[in-house]
ChimeraX commands (.cxc) that place a marker at each C-alpha (Angstrom):
marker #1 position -22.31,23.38,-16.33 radius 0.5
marker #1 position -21.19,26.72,-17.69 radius 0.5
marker #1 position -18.48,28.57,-15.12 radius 0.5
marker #1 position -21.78,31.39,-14.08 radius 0.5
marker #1 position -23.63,27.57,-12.63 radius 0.5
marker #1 position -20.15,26.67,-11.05 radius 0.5
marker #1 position -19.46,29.53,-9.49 radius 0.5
marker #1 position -23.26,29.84,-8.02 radius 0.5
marker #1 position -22.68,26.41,-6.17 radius 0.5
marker #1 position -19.88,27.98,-4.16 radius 0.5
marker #1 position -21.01,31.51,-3.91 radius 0.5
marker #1 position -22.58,32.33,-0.85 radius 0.5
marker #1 position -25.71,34.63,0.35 radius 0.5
marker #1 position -23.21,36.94,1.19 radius 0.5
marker #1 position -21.32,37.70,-2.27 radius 0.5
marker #1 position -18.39,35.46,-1.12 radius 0.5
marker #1 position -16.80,32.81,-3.13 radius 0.5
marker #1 position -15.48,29.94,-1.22 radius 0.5
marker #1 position -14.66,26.24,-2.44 radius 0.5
marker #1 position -13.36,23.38,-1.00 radius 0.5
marker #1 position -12.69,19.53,-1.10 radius 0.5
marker #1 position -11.75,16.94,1.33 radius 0.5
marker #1 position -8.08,16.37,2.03 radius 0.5
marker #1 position -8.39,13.22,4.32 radius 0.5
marker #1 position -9.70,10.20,4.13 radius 0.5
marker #1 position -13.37,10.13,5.58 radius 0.5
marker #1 position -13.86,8.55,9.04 radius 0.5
marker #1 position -17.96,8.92,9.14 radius 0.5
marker #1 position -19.99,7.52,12.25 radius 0.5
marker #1 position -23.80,7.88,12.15 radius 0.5
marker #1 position -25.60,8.14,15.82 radius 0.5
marker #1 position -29.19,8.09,16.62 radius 0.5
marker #1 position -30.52,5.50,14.29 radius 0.5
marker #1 position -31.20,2.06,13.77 radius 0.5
marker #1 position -29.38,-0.74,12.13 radius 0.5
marker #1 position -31.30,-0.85,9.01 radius 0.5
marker #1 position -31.11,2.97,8.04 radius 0.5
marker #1 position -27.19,2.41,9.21 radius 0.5
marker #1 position -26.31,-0.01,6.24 radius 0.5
marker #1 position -28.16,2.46,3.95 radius 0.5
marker #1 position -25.56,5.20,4.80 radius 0.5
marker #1 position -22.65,3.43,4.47 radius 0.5
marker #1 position -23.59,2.40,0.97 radius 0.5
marker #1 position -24.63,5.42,0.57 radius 0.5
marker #1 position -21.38,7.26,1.42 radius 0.5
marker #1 position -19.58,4.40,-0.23 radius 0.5
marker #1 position -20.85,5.30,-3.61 radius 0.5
marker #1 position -20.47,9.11,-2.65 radius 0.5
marker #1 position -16.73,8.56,-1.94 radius 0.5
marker #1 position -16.00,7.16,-5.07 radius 0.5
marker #1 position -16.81,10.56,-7.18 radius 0.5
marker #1 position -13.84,12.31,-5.17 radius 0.5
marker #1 position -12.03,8.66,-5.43 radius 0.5
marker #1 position -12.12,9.41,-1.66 radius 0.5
marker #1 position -10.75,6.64,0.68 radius 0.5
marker #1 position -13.40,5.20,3.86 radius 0.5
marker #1 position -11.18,4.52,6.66 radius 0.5
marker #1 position -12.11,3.82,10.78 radius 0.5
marker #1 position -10.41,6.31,11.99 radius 0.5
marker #1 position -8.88,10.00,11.49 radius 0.5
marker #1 position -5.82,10.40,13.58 radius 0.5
marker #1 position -6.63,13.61,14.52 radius 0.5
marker #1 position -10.62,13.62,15.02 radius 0.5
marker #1 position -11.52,9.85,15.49 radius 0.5
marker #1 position -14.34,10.18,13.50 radius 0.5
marker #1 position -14.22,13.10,10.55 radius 0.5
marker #1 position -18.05,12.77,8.95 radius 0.5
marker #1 position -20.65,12.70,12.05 radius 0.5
marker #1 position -23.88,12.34,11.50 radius 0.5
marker #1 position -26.36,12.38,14.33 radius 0.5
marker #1 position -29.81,11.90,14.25 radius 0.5
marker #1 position -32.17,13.40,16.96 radius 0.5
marker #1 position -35.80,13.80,18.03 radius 0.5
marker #1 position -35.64,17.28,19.16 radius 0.5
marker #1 position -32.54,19.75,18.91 radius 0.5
marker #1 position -31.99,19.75,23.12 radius 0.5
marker #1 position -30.89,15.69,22.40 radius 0.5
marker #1 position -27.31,17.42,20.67 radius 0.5
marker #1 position -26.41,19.00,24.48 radius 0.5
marker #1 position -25.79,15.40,25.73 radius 0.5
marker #1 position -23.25,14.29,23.26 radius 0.5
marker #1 position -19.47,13.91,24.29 radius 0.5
marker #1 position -17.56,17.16,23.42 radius 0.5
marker #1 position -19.83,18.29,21.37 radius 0.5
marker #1 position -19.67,21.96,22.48 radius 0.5
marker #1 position -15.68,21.68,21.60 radius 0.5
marker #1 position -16.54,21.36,18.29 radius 0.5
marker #1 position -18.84,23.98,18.57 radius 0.5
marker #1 position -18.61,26.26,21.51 radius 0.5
marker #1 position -21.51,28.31,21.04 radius 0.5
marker #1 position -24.06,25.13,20.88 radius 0.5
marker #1 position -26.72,26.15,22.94 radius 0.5
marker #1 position -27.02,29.64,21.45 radius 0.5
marker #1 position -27.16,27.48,17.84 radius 0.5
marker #1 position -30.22,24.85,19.41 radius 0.5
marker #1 position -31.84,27.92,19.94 radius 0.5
marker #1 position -31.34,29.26,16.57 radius 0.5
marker #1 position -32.57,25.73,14.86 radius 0.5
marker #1 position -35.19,25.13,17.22 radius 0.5
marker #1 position -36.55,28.55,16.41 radius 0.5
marker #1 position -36.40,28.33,12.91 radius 0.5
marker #1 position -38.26,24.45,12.88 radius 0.5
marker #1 position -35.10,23.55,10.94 radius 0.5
marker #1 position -34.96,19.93,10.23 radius 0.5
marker #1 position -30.67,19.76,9.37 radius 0.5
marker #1 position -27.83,21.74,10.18 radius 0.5
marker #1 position -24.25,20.99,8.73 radius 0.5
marker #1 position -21.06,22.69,9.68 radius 0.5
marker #1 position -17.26,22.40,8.42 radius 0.5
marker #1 position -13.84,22.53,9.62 radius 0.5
marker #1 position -10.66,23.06,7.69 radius 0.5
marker #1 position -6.89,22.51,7.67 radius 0.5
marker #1 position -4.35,24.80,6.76 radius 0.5
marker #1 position -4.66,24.72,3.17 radius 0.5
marker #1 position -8.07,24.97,3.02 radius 0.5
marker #1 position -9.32,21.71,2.93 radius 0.5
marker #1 position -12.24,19.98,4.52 radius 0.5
marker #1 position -11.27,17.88,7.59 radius 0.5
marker #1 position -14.45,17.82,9.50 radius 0.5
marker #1 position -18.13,17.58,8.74 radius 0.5
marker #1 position -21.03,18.15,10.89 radius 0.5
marker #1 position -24.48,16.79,10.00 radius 0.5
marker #1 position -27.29,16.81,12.76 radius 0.5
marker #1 position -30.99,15.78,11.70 radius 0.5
marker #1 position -33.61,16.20,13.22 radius 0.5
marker #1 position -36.74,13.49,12.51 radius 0.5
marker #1 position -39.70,15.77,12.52 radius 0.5
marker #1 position -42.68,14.54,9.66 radius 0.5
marker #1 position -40.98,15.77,6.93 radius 0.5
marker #1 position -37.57,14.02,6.75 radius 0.5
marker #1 position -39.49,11.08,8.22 radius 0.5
marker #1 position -41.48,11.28,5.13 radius 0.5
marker #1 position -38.39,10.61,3.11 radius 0.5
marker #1 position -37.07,7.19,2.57 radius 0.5
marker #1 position -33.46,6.32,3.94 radius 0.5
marker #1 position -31.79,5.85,0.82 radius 0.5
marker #1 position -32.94,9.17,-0.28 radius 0.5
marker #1 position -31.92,10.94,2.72 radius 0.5
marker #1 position -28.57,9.31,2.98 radius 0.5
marker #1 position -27.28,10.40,-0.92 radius 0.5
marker #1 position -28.62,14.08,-0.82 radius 0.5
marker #1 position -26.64,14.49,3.01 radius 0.5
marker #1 position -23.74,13.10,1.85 radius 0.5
marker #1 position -23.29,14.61,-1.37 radius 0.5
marker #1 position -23.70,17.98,0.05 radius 0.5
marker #1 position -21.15,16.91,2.50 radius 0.5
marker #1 position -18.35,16.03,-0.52 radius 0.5
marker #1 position -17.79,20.01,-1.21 radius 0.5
marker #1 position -18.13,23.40,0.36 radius 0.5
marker #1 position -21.39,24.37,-1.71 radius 0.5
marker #1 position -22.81,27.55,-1.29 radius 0.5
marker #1 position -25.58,28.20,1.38 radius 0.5
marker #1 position -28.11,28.69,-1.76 radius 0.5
marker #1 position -26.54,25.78,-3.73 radius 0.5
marker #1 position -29.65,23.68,-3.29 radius 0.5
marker #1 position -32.18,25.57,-2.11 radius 0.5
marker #1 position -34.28,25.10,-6.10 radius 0.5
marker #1 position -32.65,22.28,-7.22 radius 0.5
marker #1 position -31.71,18.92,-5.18 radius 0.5
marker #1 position -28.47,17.47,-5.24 radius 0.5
marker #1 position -30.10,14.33,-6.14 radius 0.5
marker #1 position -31.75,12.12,-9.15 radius 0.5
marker #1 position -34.64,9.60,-8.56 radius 0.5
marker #1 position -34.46,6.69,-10.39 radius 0.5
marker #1 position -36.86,3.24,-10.77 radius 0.5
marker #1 position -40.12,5.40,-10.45 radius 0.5
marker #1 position -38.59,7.75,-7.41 radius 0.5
marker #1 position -37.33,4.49,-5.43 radius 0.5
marker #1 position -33.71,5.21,-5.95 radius 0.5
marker #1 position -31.55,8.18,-5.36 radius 0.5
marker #1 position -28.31,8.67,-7.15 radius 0.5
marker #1 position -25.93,11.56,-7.71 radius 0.5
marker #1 position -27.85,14.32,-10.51 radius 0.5
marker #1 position -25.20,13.21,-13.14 radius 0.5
marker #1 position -24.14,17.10,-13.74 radius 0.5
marker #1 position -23.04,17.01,-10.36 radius 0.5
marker #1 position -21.33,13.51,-10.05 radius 0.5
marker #1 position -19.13,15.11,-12.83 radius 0.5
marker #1 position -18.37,18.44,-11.25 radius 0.5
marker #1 position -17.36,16.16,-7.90 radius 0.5
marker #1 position -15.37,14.70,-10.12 radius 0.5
marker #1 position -13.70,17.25,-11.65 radius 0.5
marker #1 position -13.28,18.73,-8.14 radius 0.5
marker #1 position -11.01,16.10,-6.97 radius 0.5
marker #1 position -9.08,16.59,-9.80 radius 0.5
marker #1 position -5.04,16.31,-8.40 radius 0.5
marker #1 position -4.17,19.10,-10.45 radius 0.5
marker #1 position -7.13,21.18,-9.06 radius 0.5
marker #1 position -6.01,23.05,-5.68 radius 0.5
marker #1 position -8.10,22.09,-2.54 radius 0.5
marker #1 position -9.37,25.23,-2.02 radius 0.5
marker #1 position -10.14,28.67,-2.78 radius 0.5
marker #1 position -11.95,32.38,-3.03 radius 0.5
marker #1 position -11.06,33.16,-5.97 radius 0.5
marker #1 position -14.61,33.24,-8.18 radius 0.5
marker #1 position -12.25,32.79,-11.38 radius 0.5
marker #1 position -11.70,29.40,-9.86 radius 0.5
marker #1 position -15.25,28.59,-10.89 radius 0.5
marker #1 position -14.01,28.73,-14.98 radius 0.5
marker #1 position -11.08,26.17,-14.18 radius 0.5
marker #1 position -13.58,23.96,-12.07 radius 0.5
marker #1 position -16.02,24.00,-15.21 radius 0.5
marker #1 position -13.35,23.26,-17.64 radius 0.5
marker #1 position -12.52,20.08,-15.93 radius 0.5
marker #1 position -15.79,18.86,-15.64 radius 0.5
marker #1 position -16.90,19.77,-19.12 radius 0.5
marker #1 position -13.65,17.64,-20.27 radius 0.5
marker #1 position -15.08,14.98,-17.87 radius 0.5
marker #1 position -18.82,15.17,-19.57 radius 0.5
marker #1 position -17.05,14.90,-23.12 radius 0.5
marker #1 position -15.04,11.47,-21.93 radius 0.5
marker #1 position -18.24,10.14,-20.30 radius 0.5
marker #1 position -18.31,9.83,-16.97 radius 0.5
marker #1 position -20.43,7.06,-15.11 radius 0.5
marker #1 position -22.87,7.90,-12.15 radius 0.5
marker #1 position -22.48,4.96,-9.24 radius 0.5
marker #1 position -25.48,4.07,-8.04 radius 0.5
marker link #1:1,2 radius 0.2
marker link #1:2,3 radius 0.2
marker link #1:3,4 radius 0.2
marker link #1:4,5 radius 0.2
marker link #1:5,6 radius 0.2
marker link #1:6,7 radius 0.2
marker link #1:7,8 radius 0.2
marker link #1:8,9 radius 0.2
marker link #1:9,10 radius 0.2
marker link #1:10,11 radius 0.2
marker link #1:11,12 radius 0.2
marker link #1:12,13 radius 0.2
marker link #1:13,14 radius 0.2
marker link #1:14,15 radius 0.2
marker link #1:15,16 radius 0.2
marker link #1:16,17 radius 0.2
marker link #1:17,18 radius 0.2
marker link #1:18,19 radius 0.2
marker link #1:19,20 radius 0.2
marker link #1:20,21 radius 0.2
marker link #1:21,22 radius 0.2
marker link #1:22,23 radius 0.2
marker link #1:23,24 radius 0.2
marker link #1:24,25 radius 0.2
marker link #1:25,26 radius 0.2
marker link #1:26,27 radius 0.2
marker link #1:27,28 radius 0.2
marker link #1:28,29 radius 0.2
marker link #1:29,30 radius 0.2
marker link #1:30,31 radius 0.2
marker link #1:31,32 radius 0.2
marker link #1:32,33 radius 0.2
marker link #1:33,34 radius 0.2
marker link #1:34,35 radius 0.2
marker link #1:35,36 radius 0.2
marker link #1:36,37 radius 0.2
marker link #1:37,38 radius 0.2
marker link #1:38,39 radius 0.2
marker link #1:39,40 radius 0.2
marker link #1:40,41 radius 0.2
marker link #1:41,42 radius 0.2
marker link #1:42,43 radius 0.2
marker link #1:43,44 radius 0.2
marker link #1:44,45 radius 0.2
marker link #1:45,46 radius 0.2
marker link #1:46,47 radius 0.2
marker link #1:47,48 radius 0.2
marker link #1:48,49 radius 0.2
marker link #1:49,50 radius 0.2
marker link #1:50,51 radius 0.2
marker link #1:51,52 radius 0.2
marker link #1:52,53 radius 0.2
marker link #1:53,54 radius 0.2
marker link #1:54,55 radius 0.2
marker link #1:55,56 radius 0.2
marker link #1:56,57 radius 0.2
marker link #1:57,58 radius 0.2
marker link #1:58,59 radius 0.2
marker link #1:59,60 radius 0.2
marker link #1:60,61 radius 0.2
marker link #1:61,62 radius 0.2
marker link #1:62,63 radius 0.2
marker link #1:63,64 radius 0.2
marker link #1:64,65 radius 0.2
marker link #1:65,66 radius 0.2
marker link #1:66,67 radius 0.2
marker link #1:67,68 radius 0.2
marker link #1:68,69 radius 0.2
marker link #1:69,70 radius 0.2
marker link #1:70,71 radius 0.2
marker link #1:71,72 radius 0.2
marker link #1:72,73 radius 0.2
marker link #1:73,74 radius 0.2
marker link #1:74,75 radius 0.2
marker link #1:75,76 radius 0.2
marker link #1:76,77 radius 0.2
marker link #1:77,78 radius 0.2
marker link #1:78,79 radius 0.2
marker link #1:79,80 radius 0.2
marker link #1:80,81 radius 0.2
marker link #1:81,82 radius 0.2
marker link #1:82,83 radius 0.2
marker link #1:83,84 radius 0.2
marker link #1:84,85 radius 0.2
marker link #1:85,86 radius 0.2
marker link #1:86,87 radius 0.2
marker link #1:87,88 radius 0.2
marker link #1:88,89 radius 0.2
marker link #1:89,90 radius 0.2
marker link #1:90,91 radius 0.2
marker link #1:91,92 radius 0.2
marker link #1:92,93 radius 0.2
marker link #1:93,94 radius 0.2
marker link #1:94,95 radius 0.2
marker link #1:95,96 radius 0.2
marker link #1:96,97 radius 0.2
marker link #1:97,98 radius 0.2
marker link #1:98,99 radius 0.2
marker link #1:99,100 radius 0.2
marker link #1:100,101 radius 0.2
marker link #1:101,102 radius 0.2
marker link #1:102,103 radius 0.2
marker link #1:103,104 radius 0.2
marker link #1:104,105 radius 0.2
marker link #1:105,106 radius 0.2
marker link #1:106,107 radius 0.2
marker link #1:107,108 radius 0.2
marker link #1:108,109 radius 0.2
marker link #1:109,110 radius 0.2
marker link #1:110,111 radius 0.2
marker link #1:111,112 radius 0.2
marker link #1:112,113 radius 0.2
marker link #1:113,114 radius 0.2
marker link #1:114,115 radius 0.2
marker link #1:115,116 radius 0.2
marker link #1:116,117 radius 0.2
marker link #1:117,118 radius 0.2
marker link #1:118,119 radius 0.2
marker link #1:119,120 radius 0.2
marker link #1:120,121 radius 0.2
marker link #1:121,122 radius 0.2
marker link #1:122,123 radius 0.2
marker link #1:123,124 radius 0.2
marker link #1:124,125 radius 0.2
marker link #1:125,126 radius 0.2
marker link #1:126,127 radius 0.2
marker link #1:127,128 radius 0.2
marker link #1:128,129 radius 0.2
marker link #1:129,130 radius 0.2
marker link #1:130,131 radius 0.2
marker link #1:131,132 radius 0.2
marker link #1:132,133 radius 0.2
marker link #1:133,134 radius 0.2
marker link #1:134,135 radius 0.2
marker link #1:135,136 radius 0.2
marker link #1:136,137 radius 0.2
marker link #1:137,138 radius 0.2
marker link #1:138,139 radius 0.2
marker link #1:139,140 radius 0.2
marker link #1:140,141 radius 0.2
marker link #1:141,142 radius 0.2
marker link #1:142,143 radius 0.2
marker link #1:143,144 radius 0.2
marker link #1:144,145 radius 0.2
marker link #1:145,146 radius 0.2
marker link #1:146,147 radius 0.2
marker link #1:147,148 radius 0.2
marker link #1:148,149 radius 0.2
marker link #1:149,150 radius 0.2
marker link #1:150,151 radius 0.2
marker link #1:151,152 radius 0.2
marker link #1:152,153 radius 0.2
marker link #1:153,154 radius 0.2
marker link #1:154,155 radius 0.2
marker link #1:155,156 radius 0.2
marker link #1:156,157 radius 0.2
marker link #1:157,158 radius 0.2
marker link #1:158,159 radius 0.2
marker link #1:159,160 radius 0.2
marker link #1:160,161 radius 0.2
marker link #1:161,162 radius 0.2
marker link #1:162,163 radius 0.2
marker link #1:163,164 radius 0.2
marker link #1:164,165 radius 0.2
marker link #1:165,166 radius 0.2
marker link #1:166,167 radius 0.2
marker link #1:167,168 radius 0.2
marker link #1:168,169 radius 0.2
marker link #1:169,170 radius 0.2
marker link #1:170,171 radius 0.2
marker link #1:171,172 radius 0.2
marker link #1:172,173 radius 0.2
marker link #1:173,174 radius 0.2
marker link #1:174,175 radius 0.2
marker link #1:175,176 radius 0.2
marker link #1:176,177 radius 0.2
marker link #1:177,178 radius 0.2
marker link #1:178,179 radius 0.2
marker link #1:179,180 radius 0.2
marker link #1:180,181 radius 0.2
marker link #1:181,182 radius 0.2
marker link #1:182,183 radius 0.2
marker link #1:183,184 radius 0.2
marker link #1:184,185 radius 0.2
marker link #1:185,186 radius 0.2
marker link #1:186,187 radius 0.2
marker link #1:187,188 radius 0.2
marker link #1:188,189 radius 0.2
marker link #1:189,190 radius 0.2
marker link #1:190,191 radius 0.2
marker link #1:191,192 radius 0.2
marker link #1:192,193 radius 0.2
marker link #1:193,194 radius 0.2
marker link #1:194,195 radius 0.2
marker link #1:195,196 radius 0.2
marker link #1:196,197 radius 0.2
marker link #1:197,198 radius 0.2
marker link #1:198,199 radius 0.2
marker link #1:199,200 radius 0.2
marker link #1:200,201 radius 0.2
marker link #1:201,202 radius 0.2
marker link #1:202,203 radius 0.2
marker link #1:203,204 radius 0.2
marker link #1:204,205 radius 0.2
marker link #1:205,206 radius 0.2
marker link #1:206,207 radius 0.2
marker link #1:207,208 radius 0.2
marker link #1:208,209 radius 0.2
marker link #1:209,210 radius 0.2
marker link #1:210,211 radius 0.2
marker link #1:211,212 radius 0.2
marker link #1:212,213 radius 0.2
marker link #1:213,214 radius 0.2
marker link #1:214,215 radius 0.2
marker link #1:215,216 radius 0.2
marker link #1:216,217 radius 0.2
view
């Protein structure tokens, strides 16, 4: 990618430039589903953690649980979870705002001190269309948008995802699974506004394309 595509993952509707990476371990829990479409996640955020050479562990010491995912029939479901509203106090203004809209996903972040992503939000609502898409599918695109702060517009003309073996399989678009790479980069800070960030970010992962770097799938 040339530093103009970097910087357009990270640069929001709203002329701001804003990146960030994990700086925890991930915790995930996935609610609202069945056993089947629960192994497919974890495999699928297995693979998705090994870009950012991101560690899987049970449990954050501060949140329990750090990636939630939560599937639902309707948006009222997300008033009867646990403490939801502290994580987002104005909830019931935002069920309004999905239900409105017929939006299928929502995600939200929260950050530490430096910047960094501690806590990711991903609610999903099943209406036909995401029921439409196969598990595996679903599972790589959610949780590669949930490895990075993209931009609200990151993926709005191009998916976050390759098909592979005639559309069966979903893996990380290659471009991407080096730019996550290069993201997580130690000598990389975990965050920033800065859009000249975006030219560092791309020389990393162009170094990375020139080595070769393998997509997990």
């Amino acid at each position: 990618m040339t530093p103009e595509d970097t910087a357009a993952l990270f640069t929001r509707s709203d002329g701001t430039f804003h990146f960030a990476r994990w700086g925890r371990p991930l915790a995930p829990v996935v609610f609202g589903t069945d056993d089947a479409t629960l192994d497919v996640f974890k495999d699928s955020i297995r693979i998705a953690a090994s870009l950012g050479n991101l560690d899987l562990v049970d449990t954050d010491p501060e949140l329990g649980a750090n990636v939630l995912i939560i599937f639902v029939s309707g948006w009222s479901e997300l008033t009867s979870v646990p403490h939801l509203d502290r994580l987002l106090p104005d909830l019931p203004a935002l069920l309004d705002r999905l239900a409105q809209a017929g939006a299928n996903q929502y995600n939200s972040f929260r950050f530490d001190t430096d910047g960094s992503i501690k806590l990711c939000l991903i609610f999903l609502r099943l209406d036909d269309a995401l029921a439409a898409v196969s598990a595996q599918v679903l599972a790589t695109s959610q949780i590669l948008r949930s490895l990075l702060l993209w931009s609200d517009n990151a993926f709005r003309k191009d998916s976050p995802i390759a098909l592979v073996n005639d559309g069966a399989v979903a893996i990380p678009r290659p471009d991407l699974a080096t730019l996550i790479r290069a993201a997580y980069d130690p000598i990389l800070p975990p965050s920033s506004h800065d859009p000249a960030f975006a030219h560092r970010l791309s020389a990393r992962a162009m170094l990375l394309g020139k080595e070769g770097v393998d997509v997990p799938n």
